[in-house]
C-alpha positions as CSV (number, residue, x, y, z in Angstrom):
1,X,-16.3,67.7,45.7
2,X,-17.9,68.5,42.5
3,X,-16.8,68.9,38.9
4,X,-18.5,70.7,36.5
5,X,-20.1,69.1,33.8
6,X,-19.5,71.5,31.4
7,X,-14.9,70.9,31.5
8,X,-13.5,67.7,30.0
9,X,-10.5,65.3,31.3
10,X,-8.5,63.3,29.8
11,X,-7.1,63.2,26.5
12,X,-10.1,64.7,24.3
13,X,-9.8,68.0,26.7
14,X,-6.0,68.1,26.0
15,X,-6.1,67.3,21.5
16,X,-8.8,69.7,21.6
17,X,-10.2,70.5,18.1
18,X,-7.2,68.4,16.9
19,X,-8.3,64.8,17.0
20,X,-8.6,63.3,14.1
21,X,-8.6,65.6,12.0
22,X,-9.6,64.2,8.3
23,X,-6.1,63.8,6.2
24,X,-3.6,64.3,9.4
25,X,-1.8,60.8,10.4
26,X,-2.4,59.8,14.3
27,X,1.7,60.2,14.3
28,X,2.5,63.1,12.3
29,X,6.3,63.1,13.1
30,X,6.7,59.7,12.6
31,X,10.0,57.8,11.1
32,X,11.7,60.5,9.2
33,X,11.9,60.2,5.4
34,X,15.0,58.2,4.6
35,X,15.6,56.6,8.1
36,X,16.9,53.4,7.7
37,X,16.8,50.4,9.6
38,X,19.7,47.9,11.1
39,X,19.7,45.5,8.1
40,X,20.3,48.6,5.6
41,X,23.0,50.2,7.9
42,X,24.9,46.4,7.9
43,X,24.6,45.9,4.1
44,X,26.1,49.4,3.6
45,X,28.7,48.7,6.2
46,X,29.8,44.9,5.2
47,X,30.1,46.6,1.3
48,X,32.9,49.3,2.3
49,X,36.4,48.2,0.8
50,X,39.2,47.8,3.2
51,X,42.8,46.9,2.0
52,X,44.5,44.1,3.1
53,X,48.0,42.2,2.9
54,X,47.9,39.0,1.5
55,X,50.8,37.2,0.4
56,X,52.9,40.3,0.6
57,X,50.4,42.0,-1.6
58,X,48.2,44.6,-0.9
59,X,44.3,43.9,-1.8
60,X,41.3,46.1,-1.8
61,X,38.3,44.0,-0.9
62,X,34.9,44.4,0.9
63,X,34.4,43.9,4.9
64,X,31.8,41.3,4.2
65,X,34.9,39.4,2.4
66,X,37.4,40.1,5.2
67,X,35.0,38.9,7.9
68,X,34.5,35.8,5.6
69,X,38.1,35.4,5.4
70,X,39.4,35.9,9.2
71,X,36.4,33.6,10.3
72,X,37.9,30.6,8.2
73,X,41.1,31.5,9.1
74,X,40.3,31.3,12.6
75,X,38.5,28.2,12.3
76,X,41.6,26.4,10.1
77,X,44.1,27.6,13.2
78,X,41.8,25.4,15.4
79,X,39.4,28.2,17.2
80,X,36.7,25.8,18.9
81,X,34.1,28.8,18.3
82,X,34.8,29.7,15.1
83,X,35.0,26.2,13.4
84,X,31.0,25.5,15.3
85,X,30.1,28.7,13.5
86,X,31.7,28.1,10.2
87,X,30.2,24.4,10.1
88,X,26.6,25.8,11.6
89,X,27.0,28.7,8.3
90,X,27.6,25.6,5.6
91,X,25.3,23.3,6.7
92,X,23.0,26.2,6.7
93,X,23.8,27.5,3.3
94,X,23.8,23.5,2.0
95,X,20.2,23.4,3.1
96,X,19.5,26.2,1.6
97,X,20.6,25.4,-1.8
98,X,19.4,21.6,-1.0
99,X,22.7,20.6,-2.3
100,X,25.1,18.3,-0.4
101,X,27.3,17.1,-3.0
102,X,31.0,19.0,-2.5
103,X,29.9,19.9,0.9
104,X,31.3,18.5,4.3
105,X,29.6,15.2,5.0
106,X,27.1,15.4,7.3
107,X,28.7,12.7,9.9
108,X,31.8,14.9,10.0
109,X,30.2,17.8,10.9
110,X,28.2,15.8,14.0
111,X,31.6,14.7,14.8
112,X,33.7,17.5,14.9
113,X,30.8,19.6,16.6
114,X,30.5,17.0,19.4
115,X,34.5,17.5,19.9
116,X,33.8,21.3,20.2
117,X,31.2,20.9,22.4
118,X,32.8,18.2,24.9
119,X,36.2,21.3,24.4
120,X,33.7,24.3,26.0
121,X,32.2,22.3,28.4
């Protein structure tokens, strides 16, 4: 069987006159204006005020604080999975500012992680 010489294939016959044109993008619809990505969704999220009861007292403050809060909480009670992530989030946060001094001691934090890790196991 023979094709004629004179038809294209492919993907020039089907963009036609089209292809890159001078001035168009190669993705013309693209991201929409405005179309924000995970990071921006969370930030706007974690910054929403929720009201809680504290003390008997009703509070208004952000998510980002009330996930703070529950997370100590949780670790305080004795959670084996919160305390590893509340330790891994200060040691992080120390070595970030390079400061140690009013921190947990480091030997503490080996220590108590070990006990976790020996409690999931």
């Amino acid at each position: 069987m023979r094709t004629n010489p004179n038809t294209r294939s492919g993907l020039a016959s089907r963009r036609g006159a089209r292809a890159l044109c001078k001035g168009q993008s190669g993705n013309p619809k693209g991201r929409p204006r405005g179309a924000k990505n995970l990071a921006t969704m969370m930030e706007k999220v974690l910054k929403e005020p929720v009201v809680i009861s504290e003390n008997g007292k009703r509070r208004r403050i952000t998510k980002r604080e009330a996930l703070i809060k529950q997370l100590v909480n949780k670790a305080i009670a004795g959670d084996p999975r919160s305390i590893k992530l509340l330790l891994a989030e200060l040691r992080e946060i120390d070595d970030r500012l390079g400061t140690d001094d009013g921190g947990i001691p480091l030997e503490v934090i080996r220590r108590v992680l070990a006990r976790v890790d020996r409690k999931d196991a």
